[in-house]
C-alpha positions as CSV (number, residue, x, y, z in Angstrom):
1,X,-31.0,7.6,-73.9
2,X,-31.9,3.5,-74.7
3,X,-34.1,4.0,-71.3
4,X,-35.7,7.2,-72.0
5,X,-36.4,5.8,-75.8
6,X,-38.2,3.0,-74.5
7,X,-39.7,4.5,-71.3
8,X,-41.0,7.3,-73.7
9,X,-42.9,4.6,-75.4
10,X,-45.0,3.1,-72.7
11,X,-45.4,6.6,-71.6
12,X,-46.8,7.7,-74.8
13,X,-49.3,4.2,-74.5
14,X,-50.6,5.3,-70.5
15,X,-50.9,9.2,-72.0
16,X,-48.2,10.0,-70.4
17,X,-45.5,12.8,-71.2
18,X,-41.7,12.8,-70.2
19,X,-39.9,15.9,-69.2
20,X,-36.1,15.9,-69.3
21,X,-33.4,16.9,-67.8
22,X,-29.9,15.8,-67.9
23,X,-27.5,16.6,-64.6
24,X,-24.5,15.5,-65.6
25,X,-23.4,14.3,-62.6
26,X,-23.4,17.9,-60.9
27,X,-25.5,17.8,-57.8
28,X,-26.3,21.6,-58.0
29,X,-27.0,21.2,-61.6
30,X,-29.7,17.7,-60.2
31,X,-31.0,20.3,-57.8
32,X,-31.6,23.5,-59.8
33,X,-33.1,21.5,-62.2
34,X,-35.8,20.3,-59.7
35,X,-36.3,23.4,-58.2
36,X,-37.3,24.5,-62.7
37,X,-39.5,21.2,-62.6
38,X,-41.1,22.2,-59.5
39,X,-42.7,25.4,-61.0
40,X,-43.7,24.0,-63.7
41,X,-46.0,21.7,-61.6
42,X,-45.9,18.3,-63.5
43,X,-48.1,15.3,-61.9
44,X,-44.8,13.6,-60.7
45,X,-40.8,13.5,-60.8
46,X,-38.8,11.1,-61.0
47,X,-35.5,11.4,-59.8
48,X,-32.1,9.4,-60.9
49,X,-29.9,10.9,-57.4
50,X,-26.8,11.9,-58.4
51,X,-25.7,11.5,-54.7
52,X,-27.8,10.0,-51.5
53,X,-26.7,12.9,-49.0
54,X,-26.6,15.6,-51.4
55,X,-30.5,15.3,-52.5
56,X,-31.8,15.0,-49.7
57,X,-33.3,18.8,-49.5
58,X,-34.2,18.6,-53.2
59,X,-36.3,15.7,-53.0
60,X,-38.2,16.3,-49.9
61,X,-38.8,19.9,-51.9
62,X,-40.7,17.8,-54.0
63,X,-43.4,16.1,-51.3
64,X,-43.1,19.4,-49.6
65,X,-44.6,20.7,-53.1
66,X,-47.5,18.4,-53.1
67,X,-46.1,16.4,-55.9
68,X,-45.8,13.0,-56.1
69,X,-41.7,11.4,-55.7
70,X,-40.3,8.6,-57.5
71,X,-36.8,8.0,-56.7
72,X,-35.5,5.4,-59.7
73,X,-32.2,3.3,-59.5
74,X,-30.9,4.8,-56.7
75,X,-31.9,5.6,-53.1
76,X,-31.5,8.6,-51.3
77,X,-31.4,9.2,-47.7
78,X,-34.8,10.2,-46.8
79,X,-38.4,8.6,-46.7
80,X,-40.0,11.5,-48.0
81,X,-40.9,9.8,-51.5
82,X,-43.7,8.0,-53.0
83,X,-42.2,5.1,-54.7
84,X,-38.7,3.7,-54.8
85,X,-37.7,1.9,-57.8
86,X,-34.6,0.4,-57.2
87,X,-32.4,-2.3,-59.2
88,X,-30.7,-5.2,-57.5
89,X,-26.8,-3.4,-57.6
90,X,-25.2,-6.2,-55.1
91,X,-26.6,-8.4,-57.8
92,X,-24.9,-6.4,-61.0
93,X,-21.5,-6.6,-58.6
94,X,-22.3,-10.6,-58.7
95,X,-22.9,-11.2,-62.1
96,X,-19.1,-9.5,-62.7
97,X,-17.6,-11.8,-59.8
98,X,-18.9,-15.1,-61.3
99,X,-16.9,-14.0,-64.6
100,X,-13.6,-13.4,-62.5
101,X,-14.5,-16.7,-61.5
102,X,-15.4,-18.3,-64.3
103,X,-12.3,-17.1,-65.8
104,X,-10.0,-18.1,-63.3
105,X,-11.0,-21.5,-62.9
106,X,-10.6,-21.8,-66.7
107,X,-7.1,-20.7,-66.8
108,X,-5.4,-22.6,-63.6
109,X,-2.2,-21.7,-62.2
110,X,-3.3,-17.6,-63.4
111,X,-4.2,-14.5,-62.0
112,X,-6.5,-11.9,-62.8
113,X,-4.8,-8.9,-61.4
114,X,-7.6,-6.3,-61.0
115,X,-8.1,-2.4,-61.4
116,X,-11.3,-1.3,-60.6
117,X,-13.5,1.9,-61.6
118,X,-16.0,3.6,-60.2
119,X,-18.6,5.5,-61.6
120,X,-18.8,8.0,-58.3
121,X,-18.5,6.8,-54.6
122,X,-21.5,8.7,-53.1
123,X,-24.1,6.6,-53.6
124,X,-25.4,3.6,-52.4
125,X,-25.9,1.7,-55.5
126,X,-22.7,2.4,-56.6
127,X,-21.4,1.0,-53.6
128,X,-23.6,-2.1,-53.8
129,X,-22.1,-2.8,-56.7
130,X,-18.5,-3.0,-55.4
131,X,-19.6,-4.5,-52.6
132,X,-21.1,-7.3,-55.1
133,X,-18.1,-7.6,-57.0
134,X,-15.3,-7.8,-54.8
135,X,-17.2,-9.3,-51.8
136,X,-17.9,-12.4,-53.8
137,X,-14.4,-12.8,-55.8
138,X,-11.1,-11.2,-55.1
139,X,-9.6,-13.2,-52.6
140,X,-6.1,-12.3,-52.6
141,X,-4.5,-14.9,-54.2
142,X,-6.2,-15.8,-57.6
143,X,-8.3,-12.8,-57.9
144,X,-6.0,-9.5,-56.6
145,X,-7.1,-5.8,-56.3
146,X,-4.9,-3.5,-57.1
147,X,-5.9,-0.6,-57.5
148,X,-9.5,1.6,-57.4
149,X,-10.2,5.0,-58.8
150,X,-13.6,7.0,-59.5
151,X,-14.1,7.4,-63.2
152,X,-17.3,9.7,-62.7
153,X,-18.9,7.6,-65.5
154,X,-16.4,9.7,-68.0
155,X,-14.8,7.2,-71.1
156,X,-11.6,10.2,-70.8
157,X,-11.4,10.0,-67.2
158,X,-11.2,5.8,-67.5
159,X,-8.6,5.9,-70.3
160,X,-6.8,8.1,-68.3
161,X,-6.8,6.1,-65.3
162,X,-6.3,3.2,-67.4
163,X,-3.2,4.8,-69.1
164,X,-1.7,5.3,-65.3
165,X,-2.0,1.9,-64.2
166,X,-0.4,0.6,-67.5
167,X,2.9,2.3,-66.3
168,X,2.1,1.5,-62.6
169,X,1.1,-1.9,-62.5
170,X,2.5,-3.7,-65.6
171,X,1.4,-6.8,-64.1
172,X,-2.0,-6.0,-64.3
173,X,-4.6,-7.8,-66.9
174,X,-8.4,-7.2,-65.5
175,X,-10.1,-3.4,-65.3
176,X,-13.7,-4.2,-64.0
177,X,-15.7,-1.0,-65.0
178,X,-19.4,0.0,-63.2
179,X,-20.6,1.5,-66.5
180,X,-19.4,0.6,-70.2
181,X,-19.0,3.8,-71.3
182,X,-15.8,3.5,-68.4
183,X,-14.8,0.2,-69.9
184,X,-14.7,1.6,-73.4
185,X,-12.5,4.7,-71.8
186,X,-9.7,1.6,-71.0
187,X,-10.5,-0.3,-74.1
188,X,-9.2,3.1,-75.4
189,X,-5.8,3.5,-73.4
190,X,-5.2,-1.1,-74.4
191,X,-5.5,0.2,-78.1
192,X,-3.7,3.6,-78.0
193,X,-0.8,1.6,-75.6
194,X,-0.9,-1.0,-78.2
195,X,-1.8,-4.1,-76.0
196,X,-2.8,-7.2,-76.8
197,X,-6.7,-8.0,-75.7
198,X,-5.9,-11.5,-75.1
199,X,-4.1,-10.7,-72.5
200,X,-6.6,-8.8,-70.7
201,X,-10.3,-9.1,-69.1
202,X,-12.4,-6.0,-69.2
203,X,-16.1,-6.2,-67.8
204,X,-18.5,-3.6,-67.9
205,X,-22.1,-3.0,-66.9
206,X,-24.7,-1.8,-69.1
207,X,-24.9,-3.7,-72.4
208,X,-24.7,-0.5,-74.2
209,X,-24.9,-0.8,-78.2
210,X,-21.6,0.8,-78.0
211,X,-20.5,-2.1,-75.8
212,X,-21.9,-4.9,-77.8
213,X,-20.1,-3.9,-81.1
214,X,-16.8,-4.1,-78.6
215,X,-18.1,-7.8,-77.4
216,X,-17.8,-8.5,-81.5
217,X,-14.6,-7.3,-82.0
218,X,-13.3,-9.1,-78.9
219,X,-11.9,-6.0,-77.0
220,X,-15.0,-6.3,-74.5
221,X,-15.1,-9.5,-72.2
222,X,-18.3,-9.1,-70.5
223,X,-21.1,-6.6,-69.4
224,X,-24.0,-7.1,-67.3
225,X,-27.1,-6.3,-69.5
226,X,-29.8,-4.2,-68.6
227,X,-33.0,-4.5,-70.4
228,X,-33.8,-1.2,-70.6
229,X,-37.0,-2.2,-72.5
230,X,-38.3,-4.3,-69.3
231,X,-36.7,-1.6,-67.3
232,X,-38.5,0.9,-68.9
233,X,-41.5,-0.5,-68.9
234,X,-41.8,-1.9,-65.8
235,X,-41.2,1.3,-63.9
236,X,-43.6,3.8,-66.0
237,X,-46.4,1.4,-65.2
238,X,-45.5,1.4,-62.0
239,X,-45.8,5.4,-62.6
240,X,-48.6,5.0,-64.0
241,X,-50.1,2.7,-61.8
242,X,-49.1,5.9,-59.0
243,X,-50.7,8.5,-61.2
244,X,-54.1,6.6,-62.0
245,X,-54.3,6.3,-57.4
246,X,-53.8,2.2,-57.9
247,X,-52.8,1.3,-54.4
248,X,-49.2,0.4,-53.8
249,X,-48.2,-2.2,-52.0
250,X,-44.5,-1.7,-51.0
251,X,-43.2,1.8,-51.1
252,X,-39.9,0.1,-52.7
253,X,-40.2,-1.6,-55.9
254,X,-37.6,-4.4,-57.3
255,X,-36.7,-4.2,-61.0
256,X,-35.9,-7.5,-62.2
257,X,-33.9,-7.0,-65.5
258,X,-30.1,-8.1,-65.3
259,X,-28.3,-10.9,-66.8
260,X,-24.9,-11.1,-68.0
261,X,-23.9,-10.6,-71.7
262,X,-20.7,-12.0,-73.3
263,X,-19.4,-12.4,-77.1
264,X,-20.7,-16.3,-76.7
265,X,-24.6,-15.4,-75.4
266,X,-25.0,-11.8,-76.8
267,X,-26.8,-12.6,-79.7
268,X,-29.7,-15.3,-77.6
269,X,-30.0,-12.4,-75.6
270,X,-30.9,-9.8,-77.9
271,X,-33.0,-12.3,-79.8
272,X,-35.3,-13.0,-76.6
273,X,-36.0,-9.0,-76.9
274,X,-37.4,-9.3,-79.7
275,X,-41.2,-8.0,-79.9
């Protein structure tokens, strides 16, 4: 919704209106609602792929349709699109490692003892960002995974995992969430199990306001901010730019806009939005 807020407004300054839909996560649901935009004939759609495999058909239904394809975020497994506008997700992964890090060579002799939560496992930036994480930290011996579930981006389905590893793995004092709306699903299960959050690390990704307001109280470690304003901007005017018949260089676009956020840096960040 922070995207679409701010995407809406650079939309609004290239004449350009936004037509919603919200999947849910349901591939079905992603592809039905396609097959509705389709009819109605817009100038493009964008796509957010719920899963690489399982919208394959519905995309190339677009270019099939005559109508332009921009696939945003996340790739799926065809080249039958326009423009690709992807985010660096090993780099998201990275920026959560160097905290493990961080935090490990600041408390010598400790371990962080990890559970980690995916959003869903079908898609390749979702993988990239596990990759990115435990590629480039857990080692087995200062940094351990213990344990991995899928959370389907769901706060309840990440408190409940969360509540199950409390009882499982007692030794256990990092969850390392790919979304904050995950994290704040195990900040949940620490407060209801009545744990102390100096005893544990939880890291998110997003920078949500929700997630900021948990870096103040102390309950939320660190997220990996996305600046949904650049986002935002930067890819409608590369829509734009597709619309209007600009030529495109590269097919697949980089969106530079990451950096983490923690309680010490939050507010510098937010400030340098300012405009």
């Amino acid at each position: 919704m922070e995207w679409l807020k701010y995407a809406e407004e650079v939309a609004a300054e290239n004449n350009i209106t936004i037509i919603t839909t919200n999947a849910q996560n349901n591939i079905s649901t992603q592809m039905a609602d396609i097959e509705s935009l389709i009819v109605q004939k817009p100038d493009a759609i964008m796509v957010w792929a719920v899963d690489a495999d399982g919208m394959v058909n519905a995309v190339e239904s677009i270019s099939a349709a005559g109508i332009p394809c921009i696939l945003s975020s996340y790739s799926v497994n065809t080249d039958q699109y326009d423009l690709y506008l992807y985010e660096d997700q090993i780099l998201t992964g990275q920026l959560q490692a160097d905290y493990c890090k961080e935090w490990v060579e600041n408390h010598p002799g400790e371990t962080l003892n990890c559970g980690y939560i995916w959003g869903v496992t079908g898609i390749s930036g979702c993988i990239e960002r596990y990759d990115g994480w435990k590629d480039n930290c857990v080692d087995g011996e200062k940094i351990v995974l213990l344990d991995e579930q899928i959370g389907n981006w769901s706060a309840a389905e990440a408190m409940a995992i969360t509540e199950d590893w409390l009882q499982a793995y007692p030794e256990m004092n990092c969850i390392v969430c790919m979304s904050d709306e995950m994290a704040l699903g195990a900040i949940q299960a620490l407060q209801g199990a009545g744990k102390d959050f100096d005893d544990y690390v939880i890291i998110g990704i997003d920078g949500s306001e929700s997630a900021q307001l948990e870096l103040d109280k102390g309950t939320l470690d660190g997220t990996v901010f996305q600046n949904r304003y650049l986002n935002a901007k930067l890819q409608m005017e590369a829509v734009a730019s597709l619309l209007k018949g600009e030529p495109v260089e590269e097919k697949d676009v980089l969106i530079k806009a990451k950096q983490l956020m923690t309680p010490e840096n939050k507010e510098e960040i937010l400030k340098s939005l300012e405009r």
